[in-house]
N, C-alpha and C positions, 0 to 999 in steps of 0.2 A: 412484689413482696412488701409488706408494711415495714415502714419505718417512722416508727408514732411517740410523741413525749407527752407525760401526761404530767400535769404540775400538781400534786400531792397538799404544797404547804409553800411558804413564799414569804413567811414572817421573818425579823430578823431573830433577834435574843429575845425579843417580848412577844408574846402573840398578842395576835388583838382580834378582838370581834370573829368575823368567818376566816381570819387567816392563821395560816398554822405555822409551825416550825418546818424549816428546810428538807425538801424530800419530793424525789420524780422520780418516772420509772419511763425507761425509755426503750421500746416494746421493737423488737428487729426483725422479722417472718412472725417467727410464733414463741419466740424468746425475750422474756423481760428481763432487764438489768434495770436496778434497785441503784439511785445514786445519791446519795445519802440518807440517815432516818432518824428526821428529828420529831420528837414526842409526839403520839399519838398516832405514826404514820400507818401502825399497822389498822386502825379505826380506819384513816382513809382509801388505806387500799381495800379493804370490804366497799364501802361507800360508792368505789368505782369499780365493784365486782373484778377486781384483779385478783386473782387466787395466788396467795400468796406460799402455798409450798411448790407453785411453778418455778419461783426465783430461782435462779444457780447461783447469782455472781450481785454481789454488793459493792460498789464503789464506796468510801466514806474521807471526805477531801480536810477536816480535820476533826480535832479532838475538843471545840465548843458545843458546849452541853444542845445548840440547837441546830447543830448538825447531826449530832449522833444519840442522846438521849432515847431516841424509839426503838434501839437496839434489840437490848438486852431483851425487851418484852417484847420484840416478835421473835428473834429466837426460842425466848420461852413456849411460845405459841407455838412454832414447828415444831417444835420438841413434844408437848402436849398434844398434839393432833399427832402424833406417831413418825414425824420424818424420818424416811432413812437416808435418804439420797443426801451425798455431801454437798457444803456449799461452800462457794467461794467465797472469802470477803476481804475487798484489797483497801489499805488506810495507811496511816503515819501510825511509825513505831508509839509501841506502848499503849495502841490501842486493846493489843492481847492482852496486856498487862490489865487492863478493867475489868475486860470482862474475865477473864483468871479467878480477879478477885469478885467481882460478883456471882461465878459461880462455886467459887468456894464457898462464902459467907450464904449462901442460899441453895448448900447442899442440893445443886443442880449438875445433871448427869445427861452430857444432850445425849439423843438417843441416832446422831447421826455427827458423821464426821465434820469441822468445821474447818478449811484448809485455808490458814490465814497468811497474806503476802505483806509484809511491810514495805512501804514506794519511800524512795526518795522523793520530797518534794520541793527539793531545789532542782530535779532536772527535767528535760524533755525526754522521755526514754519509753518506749511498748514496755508494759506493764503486763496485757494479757491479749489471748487471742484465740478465736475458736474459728467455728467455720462461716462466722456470719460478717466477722469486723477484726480490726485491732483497737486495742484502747491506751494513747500514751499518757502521761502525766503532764500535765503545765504548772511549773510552778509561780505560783499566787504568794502576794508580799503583805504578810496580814501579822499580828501579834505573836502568833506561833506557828508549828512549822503547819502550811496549808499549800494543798494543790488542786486544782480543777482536773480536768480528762475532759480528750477529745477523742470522741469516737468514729471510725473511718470502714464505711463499709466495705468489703474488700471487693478488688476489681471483678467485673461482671466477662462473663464471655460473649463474644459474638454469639447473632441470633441467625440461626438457618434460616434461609426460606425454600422453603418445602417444595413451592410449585416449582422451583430453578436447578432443582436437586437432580440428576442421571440415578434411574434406580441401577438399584445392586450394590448401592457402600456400605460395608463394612460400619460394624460400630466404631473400629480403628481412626478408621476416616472421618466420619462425623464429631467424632471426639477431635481429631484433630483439626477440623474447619472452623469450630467453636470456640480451639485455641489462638486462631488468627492462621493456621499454615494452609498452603497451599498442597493439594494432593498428587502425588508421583507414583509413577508406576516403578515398576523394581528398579529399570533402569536408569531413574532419575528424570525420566520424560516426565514434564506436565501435564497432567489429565483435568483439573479444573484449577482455577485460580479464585483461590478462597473469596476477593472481593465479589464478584460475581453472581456469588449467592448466598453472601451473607450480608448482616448489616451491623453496623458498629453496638455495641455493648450498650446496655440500657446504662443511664447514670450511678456511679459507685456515692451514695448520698456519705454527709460527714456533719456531727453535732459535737460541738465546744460548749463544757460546762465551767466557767469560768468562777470559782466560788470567791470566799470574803479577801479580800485584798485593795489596796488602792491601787490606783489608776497607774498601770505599767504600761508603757506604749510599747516596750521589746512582744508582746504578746500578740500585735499585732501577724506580724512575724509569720507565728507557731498554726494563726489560728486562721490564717488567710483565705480566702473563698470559700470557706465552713459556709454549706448551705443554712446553719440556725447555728445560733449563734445566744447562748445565757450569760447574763454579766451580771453582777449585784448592782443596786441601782438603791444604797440605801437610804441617799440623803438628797434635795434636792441642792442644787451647786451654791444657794447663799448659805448652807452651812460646811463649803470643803473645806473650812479649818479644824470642821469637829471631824471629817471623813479623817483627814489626814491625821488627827489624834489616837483616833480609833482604828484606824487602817483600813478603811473601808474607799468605796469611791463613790462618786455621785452619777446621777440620771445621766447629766451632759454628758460628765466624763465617758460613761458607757458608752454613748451615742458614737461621743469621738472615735473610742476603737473600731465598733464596728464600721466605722467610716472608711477609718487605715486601714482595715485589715478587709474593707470589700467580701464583707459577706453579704450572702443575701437577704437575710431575715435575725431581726436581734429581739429577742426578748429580757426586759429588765424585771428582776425581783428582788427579793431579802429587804423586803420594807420597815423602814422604821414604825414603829407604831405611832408614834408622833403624826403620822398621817393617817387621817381619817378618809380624805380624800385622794386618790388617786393618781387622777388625770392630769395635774399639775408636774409630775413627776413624768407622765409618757407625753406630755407637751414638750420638756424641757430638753428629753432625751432625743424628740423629733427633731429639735430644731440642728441637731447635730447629723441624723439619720433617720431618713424618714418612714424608712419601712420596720418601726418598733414597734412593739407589741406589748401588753403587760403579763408577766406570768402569774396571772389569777388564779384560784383555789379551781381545782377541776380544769383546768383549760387544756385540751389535746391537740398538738401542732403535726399534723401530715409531713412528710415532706416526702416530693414525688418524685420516681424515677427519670 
């Protein structure tokens, strides 16, 4: 089953050149989750042929115009293109309160239900959960209230193997070998022993989106052996006095958690526009953890079972 992120935008508060404001869609079987949508994202999700009335469920980690900015106008767009189907969208309080008042102010009437959850994002707590993953909150130390999401694909069942199988079981029983039990006959006699002829569970994968905040080591923690692993990465470390003004954290600093926290793949984004160049910024982050990657405009990260 896919489990695929696709980077949208990756600018911080300025865009610059080919990068855009904040926004990824991180794709689970056949299901996208939308996590945040900063200006123009609905442009980009055409761009990358993502159909965007497939969305159910929008994450949005705060209320900075270049995280959330692209809202209001792809909603508009579902609503124009006829959605009925409702959608989720989980955020910090008061995000209602915007868009309320933008569709007041632009006698707008969506044309499908919008079922909005406000997160604490001072805690670590499941926020939502369907049949593919759960998604809790991290809360991030940034200017106001802001929180990341890590998403945890839920545990996978044992896999049969077929050629080991005695025919004539019941759906009962196959269901139940897939659950890890072993199968009994009425009287509690053993008739197979689950290990026998199954094989352990493919990998339940897990992504941490860590947004604008400076550099928290307690997140190590929350975010531990996360197969991928997003940190802002908006400065490089000879400016962490302006990080720390701004609440933001640097390349290194990035590198460092994902070091603590033993993941196995880190991607750094939310670039200052102040960089023209790049690569001085995933050099800086390597020399803390080597296996980083940049989250560039369009870039899709696999991560396998």
């Amino acid at each position: 089953m896919e489990f695929e992120l696709k980077i949208l935008g990756s600018a911080s508060a300025t865009p610059f050149m080919d990068r855009h404001h904040t926004a990824q869609v991180l794709t689970v079987g056949n299901t996208p989750y939308l996590i945040d949508c900063g200006e123009d994202t609905q442009r980009r999700l055409m761009e990358h042929k993502i159909r965007h009335q497939r969305i159910q469920t929008i994450f949005i980690s705060h209320l900075h115009g270049d995280h959330f900015f692209g809202l209001f106008g792809l909603l508009g767009t579902m609503h124009l293109n006829g959605r009925t189907e409702p959608l989720r969208l989980f955020g910090p309080p008061g995000l209602d309160e915007v868009l309320t008042t933008q569709f007041r102010h632009s006698y707008t009437h969506l044309s499908f239900e919008l079922e909005f959850t406000p997160v604490d994002t001072t805690q670590y707590v499941q926020v939502f959960e369907d049949k593919n993953l759960t998604v809790h909150t991290l809360p991030m130390r940034h200017r106001i209230p802001c929180c990341g999401y890590l998403f945890r694909e839920k545990p996978k069942r044992r896999r049969l193997l077929p050629e080991l199988l005695p025919a004539g079981l019941t759906p009962q029983q196959l269901n139940a070998l897939t659950l890890g039990d072993d199968v009994r006959d009425e009287q509690g006699q053993l008739l197979i022993q689950n290990h026998s002829v199954t094989l352990e569970p493919k990998h339940a994968r897990s992504y941490a989106y860590c947004s604008d905040t400076l550099y928290t080591e307690s997140l190590a923690d929350l975010v531990h052996g996360v197969d991928l692993l997003y940190h802002e990465a908006t400065f490089l470390d000879d400016l962490r006095d302006r990080a720390l003004v701004t609440h933001h954290s640097t390349a290194r600093q990035a590198g460092l958690l994902a070091r603590r926290a033993e993941v196995h793949r880190l991607l750094i984004g939310h670039f200052s526009s102040r960089y023209r160049d790049l690569l001085p910024l995933l050099a800086e982050a390597k020399t803390m953890f080597e296996w980083t990657e940049l989250a560039v405009e369009g870039l899709s990260v696999s991560v396998a079972e």
